[in-house]
N, C-alpha and C positions, 0 to 999 in steps of 0.2 A: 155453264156446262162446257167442257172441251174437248173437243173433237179431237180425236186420232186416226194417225195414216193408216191407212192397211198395209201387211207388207204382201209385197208378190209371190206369186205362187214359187215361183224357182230359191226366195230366201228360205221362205218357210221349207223348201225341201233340202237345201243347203244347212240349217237351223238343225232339223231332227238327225240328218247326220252327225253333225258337230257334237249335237245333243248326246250322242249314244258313246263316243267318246269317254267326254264332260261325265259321264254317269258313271262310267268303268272306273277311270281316275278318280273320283271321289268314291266308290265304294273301296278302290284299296288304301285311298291316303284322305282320310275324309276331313282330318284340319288345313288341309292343302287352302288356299285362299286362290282368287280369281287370277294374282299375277304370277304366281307357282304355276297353276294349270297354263295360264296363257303360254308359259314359258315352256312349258312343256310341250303342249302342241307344235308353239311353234321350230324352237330347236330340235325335239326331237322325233315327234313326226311330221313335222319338213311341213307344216300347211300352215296359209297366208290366213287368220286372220287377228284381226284387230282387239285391245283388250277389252275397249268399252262394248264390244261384242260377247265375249265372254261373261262379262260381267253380269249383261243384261242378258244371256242365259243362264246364269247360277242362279243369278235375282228372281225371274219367271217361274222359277223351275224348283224354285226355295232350297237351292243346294250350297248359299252362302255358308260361310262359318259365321257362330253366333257367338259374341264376346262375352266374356264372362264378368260379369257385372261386379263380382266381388272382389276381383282380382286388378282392379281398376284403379288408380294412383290418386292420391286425395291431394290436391291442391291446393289447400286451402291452410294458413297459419295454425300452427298448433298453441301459439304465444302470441301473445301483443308486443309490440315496440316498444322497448322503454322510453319514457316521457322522463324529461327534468322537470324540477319541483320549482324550478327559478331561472328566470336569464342567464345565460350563459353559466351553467352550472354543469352541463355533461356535453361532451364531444365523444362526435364516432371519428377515428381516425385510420387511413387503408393508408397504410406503410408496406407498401409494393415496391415500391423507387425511390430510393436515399441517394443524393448528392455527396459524395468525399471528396476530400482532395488525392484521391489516388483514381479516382473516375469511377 
């Protein structure tokens, strides 16, 4: 089991300020992400704080954006590697940088 801090009363009242904010900004831009909004607050209403604050109130507060699972890049080979069928039977060859005699 692990224990957690409490926070002080003056964060938590700092917190639901910031909170009322964070709520306004996401209901008119609500794919906005936590370093959008942080960037917001902080350039343009001029207030000090931090993004992993931010973050951990989008987080709490379940106001993150949610990735869209289908839209999601596949990594993974569509083919296999060609295999030679004998010893020295296929070469790959990256012809980037050829030597001439003109340089």
């Amino acid at each position: 089991m692990k224990l957690r801090r409490r926070r002080s009363q003056a964060i938590e009242e700092s917190d639901r300020v910031v909170l009322l904010v964070i709520r306004q900004l996401k209901a008119e831009y609500p794919f906005w992400g936590y370093r959008r909004i942080w960037a917001y607050l902080v350039f343009v209403e001029k207030l000090v704080i931090n993004k992993k604050r931010v973050y951990r109130l989008l987080r709490e507060n379940d106001l993150l954006v949610k990735g869209d699972e289908k839209f999601k890049a596949k990594r993974t080979s569509r083919q296999s590697k060609p295999r030679p069928d004998r010893p020295n039977s296929w070469w790959g060859v990256d012809m980037t940088k050829v030597l001439t005699a003109e340089g």
